[in-house]
N, C-alpha and C positions, 0 to 999 in steps of 0.2 A: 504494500500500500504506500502508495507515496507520500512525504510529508510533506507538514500544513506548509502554506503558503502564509506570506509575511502580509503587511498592508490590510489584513481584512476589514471592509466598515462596519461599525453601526448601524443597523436597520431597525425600520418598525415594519411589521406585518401589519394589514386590516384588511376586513372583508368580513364576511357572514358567517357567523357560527356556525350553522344549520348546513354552508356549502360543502361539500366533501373537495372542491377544487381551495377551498381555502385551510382546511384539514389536514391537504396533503402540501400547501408551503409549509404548515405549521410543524408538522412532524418532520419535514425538511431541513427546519430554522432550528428545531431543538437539538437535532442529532449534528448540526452544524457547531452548536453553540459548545455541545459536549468536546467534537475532535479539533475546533479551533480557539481556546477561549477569547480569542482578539475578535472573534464573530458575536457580540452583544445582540441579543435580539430582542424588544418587548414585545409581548404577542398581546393582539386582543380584538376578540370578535365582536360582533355586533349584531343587533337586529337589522332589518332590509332597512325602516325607513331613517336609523339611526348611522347608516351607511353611507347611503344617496348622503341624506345632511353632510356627514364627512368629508366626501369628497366636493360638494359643493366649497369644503372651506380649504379644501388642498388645490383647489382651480389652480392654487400660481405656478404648483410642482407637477404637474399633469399639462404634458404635449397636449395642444391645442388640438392635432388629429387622432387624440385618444379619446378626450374628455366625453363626446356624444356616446361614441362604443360602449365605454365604462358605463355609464350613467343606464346602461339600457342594459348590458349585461352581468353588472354587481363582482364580478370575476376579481379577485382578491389585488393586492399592490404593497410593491415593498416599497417602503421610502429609502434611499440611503441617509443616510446623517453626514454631520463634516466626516471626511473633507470635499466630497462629491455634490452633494444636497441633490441624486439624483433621483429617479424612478424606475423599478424594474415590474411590467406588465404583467402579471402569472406565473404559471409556475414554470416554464418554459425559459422567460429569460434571468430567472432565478435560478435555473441548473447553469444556464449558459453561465454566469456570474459563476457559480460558483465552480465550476469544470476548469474555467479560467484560472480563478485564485487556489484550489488546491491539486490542479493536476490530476483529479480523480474521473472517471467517465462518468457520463449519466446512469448508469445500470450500478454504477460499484455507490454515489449518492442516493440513489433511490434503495439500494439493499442495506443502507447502513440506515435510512430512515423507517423500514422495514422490521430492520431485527435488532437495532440499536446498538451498532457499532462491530459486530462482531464479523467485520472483513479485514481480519489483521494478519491473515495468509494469503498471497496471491499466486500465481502462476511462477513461484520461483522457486531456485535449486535446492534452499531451504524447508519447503515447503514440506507435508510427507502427504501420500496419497491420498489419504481419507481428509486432511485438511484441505488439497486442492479439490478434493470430491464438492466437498460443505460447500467452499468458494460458489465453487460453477453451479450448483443446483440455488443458493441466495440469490445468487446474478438473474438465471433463468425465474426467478419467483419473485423477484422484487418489485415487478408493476403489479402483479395482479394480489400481491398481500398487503402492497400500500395502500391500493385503490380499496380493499375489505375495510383496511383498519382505518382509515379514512370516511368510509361508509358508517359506521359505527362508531364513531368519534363526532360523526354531526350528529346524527341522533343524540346522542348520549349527551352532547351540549345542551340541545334543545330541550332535554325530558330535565336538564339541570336549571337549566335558568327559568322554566315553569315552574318548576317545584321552588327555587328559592324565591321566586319569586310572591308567592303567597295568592296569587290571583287567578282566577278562572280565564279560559280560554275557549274561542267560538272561532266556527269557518263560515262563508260563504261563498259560493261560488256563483259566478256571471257566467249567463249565456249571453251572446254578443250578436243579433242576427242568426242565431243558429249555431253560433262555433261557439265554445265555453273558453272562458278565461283562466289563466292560472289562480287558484283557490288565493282568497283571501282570511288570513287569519285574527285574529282582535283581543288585543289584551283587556279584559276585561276588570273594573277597580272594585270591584266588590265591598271592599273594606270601609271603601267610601260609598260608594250608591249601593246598597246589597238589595234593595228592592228594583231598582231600574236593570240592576243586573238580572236578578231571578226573571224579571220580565223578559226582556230581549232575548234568554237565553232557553226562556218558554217558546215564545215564537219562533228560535230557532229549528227547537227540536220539535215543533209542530206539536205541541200542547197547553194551548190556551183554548178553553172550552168556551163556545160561541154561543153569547148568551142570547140570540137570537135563533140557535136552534140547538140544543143539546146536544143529539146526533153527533155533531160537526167540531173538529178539530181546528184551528186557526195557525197559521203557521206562515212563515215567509215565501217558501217554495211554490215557484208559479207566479209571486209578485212581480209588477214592473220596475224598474228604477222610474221613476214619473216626474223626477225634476234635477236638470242639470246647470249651475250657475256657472257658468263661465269663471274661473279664480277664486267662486269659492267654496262652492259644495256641492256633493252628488245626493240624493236624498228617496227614498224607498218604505217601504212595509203600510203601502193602507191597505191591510187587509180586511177591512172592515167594506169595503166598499168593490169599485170594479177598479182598483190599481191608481187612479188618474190623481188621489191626492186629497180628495173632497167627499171621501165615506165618510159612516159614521165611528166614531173615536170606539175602540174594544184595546183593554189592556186584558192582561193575569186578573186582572183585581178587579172585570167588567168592564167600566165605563173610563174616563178618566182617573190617573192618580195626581198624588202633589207632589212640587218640585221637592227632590228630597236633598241636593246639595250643591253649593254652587262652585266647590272647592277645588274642580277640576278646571283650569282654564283651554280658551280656546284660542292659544299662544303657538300654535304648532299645526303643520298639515297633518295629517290622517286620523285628526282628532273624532272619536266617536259619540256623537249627542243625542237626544232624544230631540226631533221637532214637535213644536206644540204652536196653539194659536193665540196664547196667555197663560197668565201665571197659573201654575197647577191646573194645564190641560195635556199632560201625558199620555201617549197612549202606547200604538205599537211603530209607528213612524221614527227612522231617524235617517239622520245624515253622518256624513264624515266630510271633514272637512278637506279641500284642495290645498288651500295657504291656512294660516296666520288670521286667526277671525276674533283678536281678544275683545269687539266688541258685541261680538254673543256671549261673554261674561256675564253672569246674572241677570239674563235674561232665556238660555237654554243649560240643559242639565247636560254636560259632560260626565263621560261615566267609562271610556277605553278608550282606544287609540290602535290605529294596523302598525304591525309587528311584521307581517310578512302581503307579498300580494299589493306592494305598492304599485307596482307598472298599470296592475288592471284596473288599480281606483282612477291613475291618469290616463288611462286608456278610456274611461267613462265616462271621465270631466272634460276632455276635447271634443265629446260626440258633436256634431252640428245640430243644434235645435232650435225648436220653432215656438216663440215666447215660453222657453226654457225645457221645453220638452223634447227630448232626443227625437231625433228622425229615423234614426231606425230602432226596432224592437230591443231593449235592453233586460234582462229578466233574471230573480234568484232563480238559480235551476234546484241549487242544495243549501242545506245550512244545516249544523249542528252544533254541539260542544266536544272541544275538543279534550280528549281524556289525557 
C-alpha cells in the first residue's frame, strides 16, 4: 500500500443524511481521516430543505455551471478549506482528489472505506498467498459492500434523527396530470400543536369520521391541490366539499377547532399550517409555505414543516394558474404516517 501523501486539506462534507451517494463520501472521509491524519474532515448531514438553504448560502464557492445541477439534484459536496477554498462535486471527484494525494487507486479507496483499512498487503514479494488472496477478493467487493453499507447507513440516519427527534412524521404524495411526484415527507411539532397534529394526521390516514354520513371515512386521498400562490403557498385538503376550497369546514373534532398555538412561525419555506377563514376556524385545509410568510404569524397555526420532497412542493408552486388555481389537475394520490 502506498504511503500517505503530504499537503492533504481540510474539508467539510454536506448533503443529505437519508442519501446513500452522501453515505458513501462519508464513509470515504472517515477511513481517509483514519490512514491520513493531515485529512480533517467535519461531516454532517442534513435534511432536503435544510440543504437547498445550504447551498443557497455556499452560492460564492459553487461554479456558476454547477449551482442549477446541484440545487435540482441534492448530490453531496466537499468544500476544501485553506489553502484551496475549493469544491469537489461527488463522490467521483473526491476519489479523483484523493487517488491524487495518496497514490492509492479507486478500488484499493473504496475497499478501505468498505472494510476499514484492512489493505495493508498488496501484490508484493512480501506478501504471503492467502494475504494476496484477502487483497484481491476486498478489491473485487468493494463497490458492491460500500454501496450495502451505505444503503443502510441512510436509513439508519433517518430512523435516528426521527426518533431523536421526538416528533411524528407524515407523507404525501402528488399526482401531477397523471404522473406522481416524489413522496413528500413532514415533520410534524406535536409537542407544540398535539391537537392540529392528531388532526392532519387523521386525515392523512383517512380516519376522520364524516359527520354528514357515518358510513364515510374522510381523508386527503383523491383531494385536489385547489390553490397555488405564486411565492407563496401551495394549499389542499377540502375534503368537506368537491376539492375547489369553498366546502363545508369537517375536522377530527366535527366542525371547526380553535387556534391552539401561535409559537411556530412562518419565517421559512416548506413551512406547514392549517388555513382557516378567522380566528378559530380550523378544519382539515392546509398549506405549506413556498418562501418566508412571517406575516401569517398569529394569524394561521403553524404546526410542521417538509423535511424531504422539497423539488415536488416547487414543482407545484410554479404550476401556471388561473386566479390561483393550477391548470392542470394536481391531486393527493397517498398520505399516511410515517412509522
Amino acid at each position: 500500500m502506498a504511503s500517505s501523501g503530504a499537503g492533504m486539506e481540510c474539508c467539510e462534507l454536506m448533503g443529505l443524511m437519508g442519501d446513500v451517494a452522501y453515505q458513501r463520501c462519508r464513509m470515504l472521509l472517515q477511513e481517509l481521516r483514519k490512514l491520513h491524519p493531515i485529512f480533517v474532515s467535519p461531516l454532517e448531514g442534513m435534511m432536503e430543505i435544510e440543504y437547498l438553504e445550504y447551498l443557497q448560502t455556499q452560492q460564492a464557492k459553487i461554479p456558476k455551471n454547477k449551482r442549477a445541477d446541484l440545487l435540482r439534484t441534492t448530490r453531496p459536496i466537499i468544500l476544501l478549506l485553506d489553502p484551496s477554498n475549493d469544491m469537489l462535486d461527488g463522490e467521483d471527484e473526491l476519489l479523483d482528489f484523493a487517488m491524487e494525494r495518496t497514490q492509492l487507486s479507486r478500488n484499493e479507496l473504496l475497499a478501505a472505506a468498505a472494510f476499514g483499512g484492512v489493505l495493508v498487503v498488496g501484490n508484493d514479494s512480501e506478501g504471503t498467498d492467502s494475504a494476496r488472496k484477502e487483497y484481491s477478493e476486498k478489491l473485487a467487493l468493494a463497490e458492491e459492500t460500500l454501496e450495502a453499507q451505505a444503503e443502510e447507513a441512510a436509513k439508519q440516519a433517518l430512523t435516528r434523527y426521527r426518533e431523536q427527534s421526538g416528533h411524528q412524521f407524515a407523507f404525501l404524495v402528488f399526482e401531477l396530470d397523471g404522473m406522481a411526484l416524489p413522496r413528500v415527507e413532514l415533520e410534524l411539532f406535536q409537542d407544540v400543536c398535539p391537537k392540529t397534529c392528531k388532526n392532519f394526521l387523521a386525515f392523512c390516514e383517512h380516519k376522520v369520521p364524516d359527520i354528514s354520513d357515518e358510513t364515510h371515512q374522510l381523508g386527503y386521498g383523491g383531494n385536489p391541490v385547489h390553490r397555488v400562490v405564486r411565492g407563496g403557498w401551495i394549499q389542499a385538503g377540502d375534503v368537506g366539499g368537491n376539492g375547489r376550497g369553498d366546502g363545508p369546514c369537517r375536522s377530527l373534532y366535527g366542525l371547526e377547532f380553535a387556534d391552539e398555538s401561535f409559537a411556530i412561525s412562518h419565517n421559512a419555506a416548506g413551512i406547514l399550517s392549517m388555513a382557516n377563514t378567522g380566528p378559530h376556524t380550523n378544519g382539515s385545509q392546509f398549506f405549506i409555505t413556498l418562501a418566508p410568510q412571517p406575516w401569517l404569524d398569529r394569524r394561521k397555526v403553524a404546526f410542521g414543516r417538509v423535511v424531504s420532497g422539497w423539488r415536488t412542493i416547487m414543482t407545484i408552486g410554479a404550476l401556471e394558474t388561473s386566479h390561483e388555481r393550477p391548470c392542470v389537475p394536481c391531486t393527493i394520490v397517498d398520505s399516511g404516517k410515517l412509522q
